[in-house]
C-alpha positions, 0 to 999 in steps of 0.5 A: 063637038068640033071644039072638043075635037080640036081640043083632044089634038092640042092634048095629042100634041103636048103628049107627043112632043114629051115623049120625045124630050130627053134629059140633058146630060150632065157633063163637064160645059163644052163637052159631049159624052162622046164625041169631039165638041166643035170639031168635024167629024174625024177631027178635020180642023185645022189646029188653033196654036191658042187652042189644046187639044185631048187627043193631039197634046193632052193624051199622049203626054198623061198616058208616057209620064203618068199611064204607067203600069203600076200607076194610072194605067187602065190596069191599075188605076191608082187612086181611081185614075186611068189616065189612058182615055178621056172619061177615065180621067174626067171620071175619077173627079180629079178634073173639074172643067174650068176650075184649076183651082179645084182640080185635083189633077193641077194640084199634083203637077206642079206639087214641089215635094217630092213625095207628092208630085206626079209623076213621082220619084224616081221619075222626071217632074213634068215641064214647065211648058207641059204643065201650062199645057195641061193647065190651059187644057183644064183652064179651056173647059177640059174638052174632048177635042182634036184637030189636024196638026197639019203634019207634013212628012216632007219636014224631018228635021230633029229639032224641029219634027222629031224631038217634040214627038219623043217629048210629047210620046216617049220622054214620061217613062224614058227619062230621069234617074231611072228611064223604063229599061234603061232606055232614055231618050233626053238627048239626040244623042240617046236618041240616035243610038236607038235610031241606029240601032233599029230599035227605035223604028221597030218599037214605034212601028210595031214591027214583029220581034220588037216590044210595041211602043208607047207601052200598052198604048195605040200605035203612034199616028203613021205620019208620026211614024213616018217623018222618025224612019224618014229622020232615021233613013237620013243618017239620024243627024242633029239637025 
């Protein structure tokens, strides 16, 4: 009796250690279905210049070049693609983790015809740095990942703090032959006149009576939004 009863514990055991077992997810290596893989909660560490992060460089350059409306916005989602969140591009199938070779979304980017590019005609090709940013991202395990830029408002300078923030967040629809609105912002020049203006302060900042910018998107990050007023309270030099 006491042999069978140890016996009925070991089988109570097995029972119950399966009960807990859960099957792994299939998701892309190096990724979680949710949350920001190797990252503290929130995103804390410190950004690695050999490292691309979603959220920091990824994300704002597909939603300003490729999130437009009529294109792959959450709206409309043209060929399945919503480029304005994480599983909406690794959804679609058109990035495959590791694999620039078989990932739809580098094929089109660097495509040289014109009528296959993204973004098309009559909207500006990507960059080369932009490309290679969106290629090492893929290349790196397409992660969902951020860190803290370090992102220090007491540095306001246009070449060095606010045109890489146009470029990253406004540049995919304010540029080529025909910017959204009529609105380019290629050079300080464009800039500075909507930085005059107030335009380009109120747009950011979401300031009533001023058409919210980035279009359909978050607001940027205040310290983004900051170190631009601070840019712009400073006479909007080209410096």
């Amino acid at each position: 009796m006491k042999k069978l009863s140890i016996i009925a514990l070991l089988c109570l055991f097995v029972v119950a250690v399966n009960s807990c077992r859960h099957e792994i997810p299939n998701v892309p290596p190096g990724n979680t279905t949710g949350g920001n893989t190797n990252n503290p909660p929130g995103g804390a560490n410190t950004c690695n210049p050999d490292s691309v992060y979603f959220e920091n460089d990824i994300l704002p350059l597909l939603t300003s070049s490729c999130g437009l409306p009529g294109c792959h916005d959450a709206a409309t989602r043209t060929e399945g693609l919503n480029v304005t969140t994480y599983n909406g591009i690794m959804n679609s199938g058109k990035v495959k983790a590791g694999d620039i070779d078989d990932s739809d979304l580098i094929e089109v980017i660097h495509e040289t015809d014109p009528d296959d590019r993204m973004p098309p005609p009559p909207y500006n090709p990507l960059t080369a740095d932009q490309k290679a940013k969106i290629t090492k991202w893929v290349q790196q395990g397409a992660r969902n990942n951020k860190c803290n830029s370090g992102c220090d408002t007491a540095q306001f300078a246009y070449a060095a703090n606010v045109k890489p923030i146009i470029t990253n967040r406004c540049l995919g629809c304010h540029s080529g032959t025909f910017p959204s609105a009529g609105v380019s912002l290629v050079n300080h020049g464009d800039v500075q006149t909507y930085a005059n203006s107030g335009l380009l302060v109120g747009t950011i900042s979401h300031a009533p009576g001023y058409k919210q910018m980035p279009y359909g998107l978050t607001k940027m990050p205040d310290c983004e939004i900051t170190i631009i007023r601070k840019w712009v309270l400073a006479g909007a030099p080209n410096n």
